[in-house]
C-alpha positions as CSV (number, residue, x, y, z in Angstrom):
1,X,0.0,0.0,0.0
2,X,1.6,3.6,-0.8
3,X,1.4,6.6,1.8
4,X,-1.3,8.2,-0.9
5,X,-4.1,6.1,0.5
6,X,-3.6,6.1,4.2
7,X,-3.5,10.3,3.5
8,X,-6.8,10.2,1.9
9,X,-8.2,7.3,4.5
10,X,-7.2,9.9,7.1
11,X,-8.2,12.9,5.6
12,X,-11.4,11.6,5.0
13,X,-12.3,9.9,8.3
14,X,-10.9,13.6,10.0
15,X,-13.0,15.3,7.9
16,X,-15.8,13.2,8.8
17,X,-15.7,12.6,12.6
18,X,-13.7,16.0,13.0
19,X,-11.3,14.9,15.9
20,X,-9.8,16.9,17.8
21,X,-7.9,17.2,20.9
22,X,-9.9,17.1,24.1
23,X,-12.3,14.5,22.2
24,X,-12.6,10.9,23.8
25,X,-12.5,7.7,21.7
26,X,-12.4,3.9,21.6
27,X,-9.6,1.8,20.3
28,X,-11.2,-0.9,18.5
29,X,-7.7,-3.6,17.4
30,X,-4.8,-3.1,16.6
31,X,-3.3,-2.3,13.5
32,X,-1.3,-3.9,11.5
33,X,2.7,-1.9,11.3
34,X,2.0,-0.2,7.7
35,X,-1.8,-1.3,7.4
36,X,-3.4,0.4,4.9
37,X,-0.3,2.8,4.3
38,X,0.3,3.9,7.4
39,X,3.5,4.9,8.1
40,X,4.0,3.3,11.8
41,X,4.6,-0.1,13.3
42,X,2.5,-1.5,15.9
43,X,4.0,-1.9,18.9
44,X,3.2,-4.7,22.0
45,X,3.3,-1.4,24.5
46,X,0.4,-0.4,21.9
47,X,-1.6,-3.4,22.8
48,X,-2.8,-1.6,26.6
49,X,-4.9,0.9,24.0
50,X,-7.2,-1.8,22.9
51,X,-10.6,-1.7,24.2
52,X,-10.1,1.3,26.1
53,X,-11.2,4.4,26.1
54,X,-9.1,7.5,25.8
55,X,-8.9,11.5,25.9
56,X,-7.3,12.5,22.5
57,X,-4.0,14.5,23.2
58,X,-2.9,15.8,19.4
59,X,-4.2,15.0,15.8
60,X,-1.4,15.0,13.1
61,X,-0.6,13.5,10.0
62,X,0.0,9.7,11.2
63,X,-3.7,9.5,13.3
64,X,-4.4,10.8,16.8
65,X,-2.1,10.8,20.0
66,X,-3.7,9.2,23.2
67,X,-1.9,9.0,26.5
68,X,-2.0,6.2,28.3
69,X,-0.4,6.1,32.2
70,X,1.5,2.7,31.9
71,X,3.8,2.9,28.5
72,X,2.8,6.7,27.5
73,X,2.2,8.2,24.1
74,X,1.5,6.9,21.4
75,X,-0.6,7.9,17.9
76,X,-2.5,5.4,16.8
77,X,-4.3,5.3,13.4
78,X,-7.9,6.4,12.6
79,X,-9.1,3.4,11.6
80,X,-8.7,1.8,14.6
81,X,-10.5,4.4,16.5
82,X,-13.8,5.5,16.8
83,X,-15.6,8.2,19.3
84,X,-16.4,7.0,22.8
85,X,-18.3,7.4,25.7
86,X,-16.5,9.7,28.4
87,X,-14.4,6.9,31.3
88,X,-16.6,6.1,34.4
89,X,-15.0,6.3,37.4
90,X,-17.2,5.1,40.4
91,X,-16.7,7.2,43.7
92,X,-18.6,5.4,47.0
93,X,-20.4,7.6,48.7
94,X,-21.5,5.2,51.7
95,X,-23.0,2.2,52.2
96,X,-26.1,2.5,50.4
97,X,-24.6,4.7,47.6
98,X,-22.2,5.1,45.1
99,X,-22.0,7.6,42.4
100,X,-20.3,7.1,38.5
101,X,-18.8,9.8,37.5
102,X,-18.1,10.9,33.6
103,X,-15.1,12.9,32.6
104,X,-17.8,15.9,31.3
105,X,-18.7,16.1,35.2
106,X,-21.9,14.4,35.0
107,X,-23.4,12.0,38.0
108,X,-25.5,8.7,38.0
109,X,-26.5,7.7,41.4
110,X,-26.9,4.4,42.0
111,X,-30.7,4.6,43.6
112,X,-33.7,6.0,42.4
113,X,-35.2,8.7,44.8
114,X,-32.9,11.2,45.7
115,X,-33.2,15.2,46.4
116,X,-31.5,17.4,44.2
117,X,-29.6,18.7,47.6
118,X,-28.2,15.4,48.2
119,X,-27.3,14.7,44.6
120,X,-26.0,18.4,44.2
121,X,-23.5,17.8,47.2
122,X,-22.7,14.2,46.1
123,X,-22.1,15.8,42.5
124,X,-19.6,18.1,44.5
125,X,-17.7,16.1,46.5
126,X,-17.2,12.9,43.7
127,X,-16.0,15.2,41.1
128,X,-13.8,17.1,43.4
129,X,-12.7,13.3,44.1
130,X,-12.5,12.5,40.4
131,X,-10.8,16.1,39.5
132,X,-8.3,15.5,42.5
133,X,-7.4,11.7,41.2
134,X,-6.7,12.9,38.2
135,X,-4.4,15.8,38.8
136,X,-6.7,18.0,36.5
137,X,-6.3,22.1,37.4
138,X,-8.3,24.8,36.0
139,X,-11.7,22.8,36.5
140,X,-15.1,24.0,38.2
141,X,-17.2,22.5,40.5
């Protein structure tokens, strides 16, 4: 396969799913080193991205960068990608609760009837938990 067709495969899956950094996706497999012209092997560190779902850190000319705490960087093509739902992270809030937390800040509760006090200060105090977990400044809650 020649470069020319993983830069139009690329262009045209940017152009359509307009990914940008910030955005979360899914890695799907892995790719084959030089599948479909793209000009990258596929590492066994790579193999952690499978499956999982990650924060895009940079979009360039070879696919998207993800971050990944235990091997790092590494950009991955976008064919092996596709958008995703935010990461859950599940904060518990006693014995009869417990809270999942998306990365955009939203809360699901797990139990049905709750007042929007209660929620609102369990919505505080799990994203200030998720926020703080994650190192993440410049955030409001």
């Amino acid at each position: 396969m020649n470069k020319q067709i993983y830069k139009d495969l690329h262009d045209a899956l940017l152009e359509e799913y307009k990914y940008k950094m910030g955005d979360t996706v899914k890695v799907l497999r892995k790719a084959e080193s030089y599948e479909l012209g793209w000009d990258a092997i596929w590492s066994e560190s790579m193999d952690v991205f499978v499956g999982n779902v990650y924060e895009i850190s940079e979009v360039n000319k070879y696919g998207v960068e993800l971050y990944d705490g235990e091997v790092g960087c590494f950009t991955l093509p976008l064919h092996v990608i596709e958008r995703g739902d935010p990461p859950l992270m599940e904060v518990e809030i006693n014995d009869e609760y417990t809270a999942i937390i998306q990365t955009d800040g939203s809360v699901k509760v797990g139990c049905q009837h709750i007042s929007y006090d209660v929620l609102n200060s369990i919505h505080k105090a799990a994203y200030k938990t998720f926020v703080d977990k994650n190192n993440w400044t410049g955030v409001r809650f």
